[in-house]
C-alpha positions as CSV (number, residue, x, y, z in Angstrom):
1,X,0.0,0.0,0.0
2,X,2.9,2.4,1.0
3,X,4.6,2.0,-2.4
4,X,1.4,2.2,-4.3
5,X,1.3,5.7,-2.5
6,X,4.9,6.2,-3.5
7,X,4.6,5.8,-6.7
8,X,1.4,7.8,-7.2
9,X,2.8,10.7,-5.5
10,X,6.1,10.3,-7.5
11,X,4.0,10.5,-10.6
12,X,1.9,13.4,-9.8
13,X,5.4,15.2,-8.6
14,X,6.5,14.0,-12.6
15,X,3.6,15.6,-14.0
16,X,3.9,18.9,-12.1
17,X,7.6,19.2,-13.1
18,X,6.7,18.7,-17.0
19,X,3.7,21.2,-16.6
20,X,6.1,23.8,-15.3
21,X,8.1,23.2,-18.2
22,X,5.6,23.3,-20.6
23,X,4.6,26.7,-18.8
24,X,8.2,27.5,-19.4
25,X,7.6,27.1,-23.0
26,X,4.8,29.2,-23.5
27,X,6.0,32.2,-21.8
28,X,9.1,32.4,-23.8
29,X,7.1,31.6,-27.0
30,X,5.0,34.7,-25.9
31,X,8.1,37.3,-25.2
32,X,9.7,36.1,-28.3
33,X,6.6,37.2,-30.3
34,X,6.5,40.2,-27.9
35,X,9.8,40.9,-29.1
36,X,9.5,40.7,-32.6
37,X,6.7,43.2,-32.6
38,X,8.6,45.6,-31.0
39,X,11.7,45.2,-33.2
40,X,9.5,45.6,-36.1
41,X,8.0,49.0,-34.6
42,X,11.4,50.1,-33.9
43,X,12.5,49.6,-37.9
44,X,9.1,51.1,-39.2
45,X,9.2,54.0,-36.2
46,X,12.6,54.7,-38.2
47,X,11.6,54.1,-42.0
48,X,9.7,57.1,-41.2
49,X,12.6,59.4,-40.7
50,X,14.5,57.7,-43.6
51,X,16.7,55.6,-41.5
52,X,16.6,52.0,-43.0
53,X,17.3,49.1,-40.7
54,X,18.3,45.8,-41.8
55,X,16.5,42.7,-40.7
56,X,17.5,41.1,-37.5
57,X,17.6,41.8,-33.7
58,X,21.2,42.3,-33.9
59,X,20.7,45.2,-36.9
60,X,18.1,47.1,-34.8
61,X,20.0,46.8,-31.4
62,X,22.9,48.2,-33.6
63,X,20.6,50.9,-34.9
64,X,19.8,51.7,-30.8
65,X,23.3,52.1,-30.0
66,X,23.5,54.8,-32.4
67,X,20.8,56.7,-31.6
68,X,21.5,56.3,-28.3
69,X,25.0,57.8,-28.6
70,X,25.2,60.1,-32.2
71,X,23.4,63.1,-32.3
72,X,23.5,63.1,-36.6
73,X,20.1,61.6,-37.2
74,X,17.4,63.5,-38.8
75,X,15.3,62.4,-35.7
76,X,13.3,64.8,-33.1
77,X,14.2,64.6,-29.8
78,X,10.6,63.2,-29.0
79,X,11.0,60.9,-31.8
80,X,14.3,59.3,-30.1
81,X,12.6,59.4,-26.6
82,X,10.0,57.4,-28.4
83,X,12.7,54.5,-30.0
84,X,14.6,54.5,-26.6
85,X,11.1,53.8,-24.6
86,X,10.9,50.8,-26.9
87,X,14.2,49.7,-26.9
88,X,14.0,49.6,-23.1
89,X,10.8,47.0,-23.2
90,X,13.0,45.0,-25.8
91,X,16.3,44.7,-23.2
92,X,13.2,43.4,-20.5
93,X,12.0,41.1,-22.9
94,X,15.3,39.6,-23.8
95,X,16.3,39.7,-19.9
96,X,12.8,37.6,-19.7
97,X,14.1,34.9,-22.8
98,X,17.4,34.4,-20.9
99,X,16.1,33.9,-18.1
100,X,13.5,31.4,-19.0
101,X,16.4,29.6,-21.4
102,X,18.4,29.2,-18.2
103,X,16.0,27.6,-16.4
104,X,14.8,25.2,-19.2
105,X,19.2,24.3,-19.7
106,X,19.0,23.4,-15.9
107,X,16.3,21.1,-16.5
108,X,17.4,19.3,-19.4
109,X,20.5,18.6,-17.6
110,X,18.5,16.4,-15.3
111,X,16.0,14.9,-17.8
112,X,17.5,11.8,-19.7
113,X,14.6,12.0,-22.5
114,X,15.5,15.7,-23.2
115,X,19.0,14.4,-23.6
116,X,18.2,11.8,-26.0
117,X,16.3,13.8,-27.8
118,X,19.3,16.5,-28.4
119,X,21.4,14.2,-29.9
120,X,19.0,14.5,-33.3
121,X,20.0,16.3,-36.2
122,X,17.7,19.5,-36.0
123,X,16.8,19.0,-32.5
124,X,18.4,21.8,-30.0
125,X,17.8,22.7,-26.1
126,X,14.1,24.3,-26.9
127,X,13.0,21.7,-29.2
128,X,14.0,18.7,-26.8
129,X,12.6,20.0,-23.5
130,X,9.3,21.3,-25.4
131,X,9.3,17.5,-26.9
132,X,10.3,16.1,-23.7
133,X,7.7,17.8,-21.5
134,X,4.9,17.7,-23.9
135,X,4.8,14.4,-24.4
136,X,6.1,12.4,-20.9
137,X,4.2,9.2,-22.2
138,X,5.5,7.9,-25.5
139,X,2.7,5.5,-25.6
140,X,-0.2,7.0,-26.0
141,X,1.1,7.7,-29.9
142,X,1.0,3.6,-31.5
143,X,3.6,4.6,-34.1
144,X,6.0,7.4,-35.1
145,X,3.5,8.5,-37.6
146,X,0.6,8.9,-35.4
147,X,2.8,11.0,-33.3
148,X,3.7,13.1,-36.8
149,X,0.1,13.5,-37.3
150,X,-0.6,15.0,-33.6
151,X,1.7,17.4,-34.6
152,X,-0.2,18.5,-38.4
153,X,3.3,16.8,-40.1
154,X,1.7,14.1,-42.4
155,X,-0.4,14.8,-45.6
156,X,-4.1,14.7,-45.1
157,X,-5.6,11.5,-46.7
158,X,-8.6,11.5,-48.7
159,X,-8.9,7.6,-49.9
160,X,-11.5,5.1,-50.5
161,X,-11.6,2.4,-52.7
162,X,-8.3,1.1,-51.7
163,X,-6.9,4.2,-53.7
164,X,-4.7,6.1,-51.7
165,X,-5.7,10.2,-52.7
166,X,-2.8,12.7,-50.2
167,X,-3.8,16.1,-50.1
168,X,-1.6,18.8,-48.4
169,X,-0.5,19.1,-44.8
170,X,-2.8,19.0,-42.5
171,X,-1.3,21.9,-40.0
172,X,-3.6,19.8,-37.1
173,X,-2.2,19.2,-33.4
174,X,0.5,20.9,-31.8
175,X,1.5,24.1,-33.6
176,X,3.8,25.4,-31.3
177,X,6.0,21.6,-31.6
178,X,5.6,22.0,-35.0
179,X,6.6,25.3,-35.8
180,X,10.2,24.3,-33.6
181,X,10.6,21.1,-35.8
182,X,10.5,23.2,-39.0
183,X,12.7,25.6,-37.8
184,X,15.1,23.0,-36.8
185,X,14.7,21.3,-40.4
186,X,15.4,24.6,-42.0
187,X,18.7,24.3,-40.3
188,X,19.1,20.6,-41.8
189,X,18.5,21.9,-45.3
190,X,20.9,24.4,-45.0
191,X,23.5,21.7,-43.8
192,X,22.7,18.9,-46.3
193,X,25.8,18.9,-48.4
194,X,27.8,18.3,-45.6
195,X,25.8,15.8,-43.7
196,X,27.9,11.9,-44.7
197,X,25.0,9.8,-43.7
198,X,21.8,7.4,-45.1
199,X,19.9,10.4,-44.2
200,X,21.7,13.2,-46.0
201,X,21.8,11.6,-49.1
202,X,17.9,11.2,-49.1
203,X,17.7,15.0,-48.3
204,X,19.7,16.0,-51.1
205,X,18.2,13.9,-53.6
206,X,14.7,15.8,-52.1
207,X,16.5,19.0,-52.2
208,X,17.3,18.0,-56.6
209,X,13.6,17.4,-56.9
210,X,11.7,19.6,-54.8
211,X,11.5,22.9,-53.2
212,X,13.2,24.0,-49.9
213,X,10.4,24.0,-47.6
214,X,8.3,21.2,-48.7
215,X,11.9,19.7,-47.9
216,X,12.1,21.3,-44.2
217,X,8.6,19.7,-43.5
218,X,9.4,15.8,-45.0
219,X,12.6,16.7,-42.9
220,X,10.4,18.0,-40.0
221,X,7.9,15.1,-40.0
222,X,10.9,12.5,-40.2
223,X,12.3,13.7,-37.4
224,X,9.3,13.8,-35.3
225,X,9.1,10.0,-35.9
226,X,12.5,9.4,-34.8
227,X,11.7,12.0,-31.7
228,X,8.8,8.9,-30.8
229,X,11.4,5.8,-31.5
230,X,13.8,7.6,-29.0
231,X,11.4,8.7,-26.5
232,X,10.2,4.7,-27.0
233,X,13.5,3.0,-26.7
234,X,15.3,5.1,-24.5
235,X,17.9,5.2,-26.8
236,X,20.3,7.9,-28.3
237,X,20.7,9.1,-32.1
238,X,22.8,6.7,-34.2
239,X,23.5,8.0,-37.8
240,X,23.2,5.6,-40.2
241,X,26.5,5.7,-42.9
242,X,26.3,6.8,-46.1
243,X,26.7,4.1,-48.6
C-alpha cells in the first residue's frame, strides 16, 4: 500500500515538473513574439525618418546604440525618446528569454529524454525540452507516424476504394512543436551537403527534386518520428553511414 502511494505521488510530482516546463515554453514563445513586434516597430518607427534598418535583432539593437550615442540623425528629440522607450521594453524582454532559457538548460540537464532527444539532427535545447515535456508518455502515440500527425506533419488523406488520394498538410495538433521542428529542419536543409550519412543523401536527392520548404517539412515530419522511437526506446541518435 505504501509503495502504491509512492509511486502515485512520485507521478503526480513528474507531472507537475513537466507542466512547469511546458509553462516555461509558452512564456518564452509569448516574449519572443513580444519581441519581434517591437523590433519591427522600432525599424518602421525609423523608416519614417529615412533611416533604414536591416532585418534582424542584432541590426536594430545596432541601430539603438547609435541613436543612443550620435546626435547626426534627422530624428526629433521626442521621436528618439520614443525609440529608446521601446528599446527599453525589448532589453526586458530579452532579460525575460534568458532567463526562462536558463532555467529550461537546468532542467534538461537532469531529464535523460530531453537528452536523448538533443542528440537528433535538427533537435536543439528548446525543441528537446518542449518534446520532452509535452509528451512524458510515448505511448499513447502507436507509431511514429501517429505522433507526426498530432503534430499537423503528415499529408491529409482523402482515400477510398483502396486508392490512396494525399492532399496537403494537414497543420492539425500541436503548432507550437511543429513550428520548432520546421525551424530546426530549415537548419538541416541548410547543412545537407555536408551531412555523410543514409539520411543526407535522401535529403539531397529531395532538395534536386523539390523545393526548400516542402523539404524542411518531410525533414520536420521524419524527425518527429525518430523523436517517438527515442522517446520509446530510450535510446540515443545513431547515424546511419552513407553508402
Amino acid at each position: 500500500m505504501q509503495k502504491s502511494v509512492f509511486l502515485l505521488l512520485r507521478l503526480l510530482w513528474r507531472n507537475h515538473c513537466v507542466l512547469n516546463q511546458w509553462r516555461l515554453h509558452r512564456s518564452r514563445d509569448l516574449s519572443m513574439r513580444q519581441r519581434t513586434m517591437i523590433l519591427n516597430a522600432v525599424r518602421a518607427h525609423c523608416a519614417e525618418f529615412g533611416i533604414i534598418a536591416a532585418q534582424g535583432a542584432r541590426k536594430v539593437s545596432e541601430l539603438v546604440i547609435s541613436l543612443r550615442n550620435d546626435d547626426t540623425h534627422a530624428v526629433p528629440q521626442i521621436g528618439v525618446c520614443a525609440l529608446l522607450s521601446l528599446a527599453s521594453q525589448l532589453d526586458s524582454l530579452e532579460q525575460e528569454v534568458r532567463r526562462i532559457e536558463r532555467q529550461l538548460l537546468a532542467w534538461h540537464r537532469q531529464n535523460a529524454a530531453s537528452q536523448r532527444l538533443e542528440t537528433i539532427p535538427g533537435i536543439g535545447l528548446i525543441t528537446a525540452t518542449a518534446l520532452a515535456a509535452s509528451v512524458p508518455d510515448p505511448t499513447v502515440f502507436k507509431s511514429g507516424r501517429q505522433f507526426a500527425a498530432y503534430l499537423g506533419l503528415v499529408p491529409r488523406q482523402n482515400s477510398s476504394g483502396g486508392k490512396d488520394r494525399l492532399g496537403h498538410i494537414s497543420k492539425m495538433g500541436n503548432g507550437y512543436l511543429r513550428r520548432l521542428l520546421v525551424i530546426g529542419a530549415n537548419s538541416v536543409t541548410r547543412r545537407a551537403p555536408t551531412i555523410d550519412s543514409r539520411t543526407g543523401t535522401w535529403e539531397r536527392s529531395l532538395l534536386e527534386r523539390k523545393p526548400t520548404r516542402v523539404v524542411s517539412v518531410a525533414i520536420a515530419n521524419k524527425t518527429a518520428r525518430a523523436a517517438w522511437a527515442l522517446l520509446s526506446k530510450g535510446e540515443s541518435y545513431k547515424a546511419t553511414p552513407a553508402f
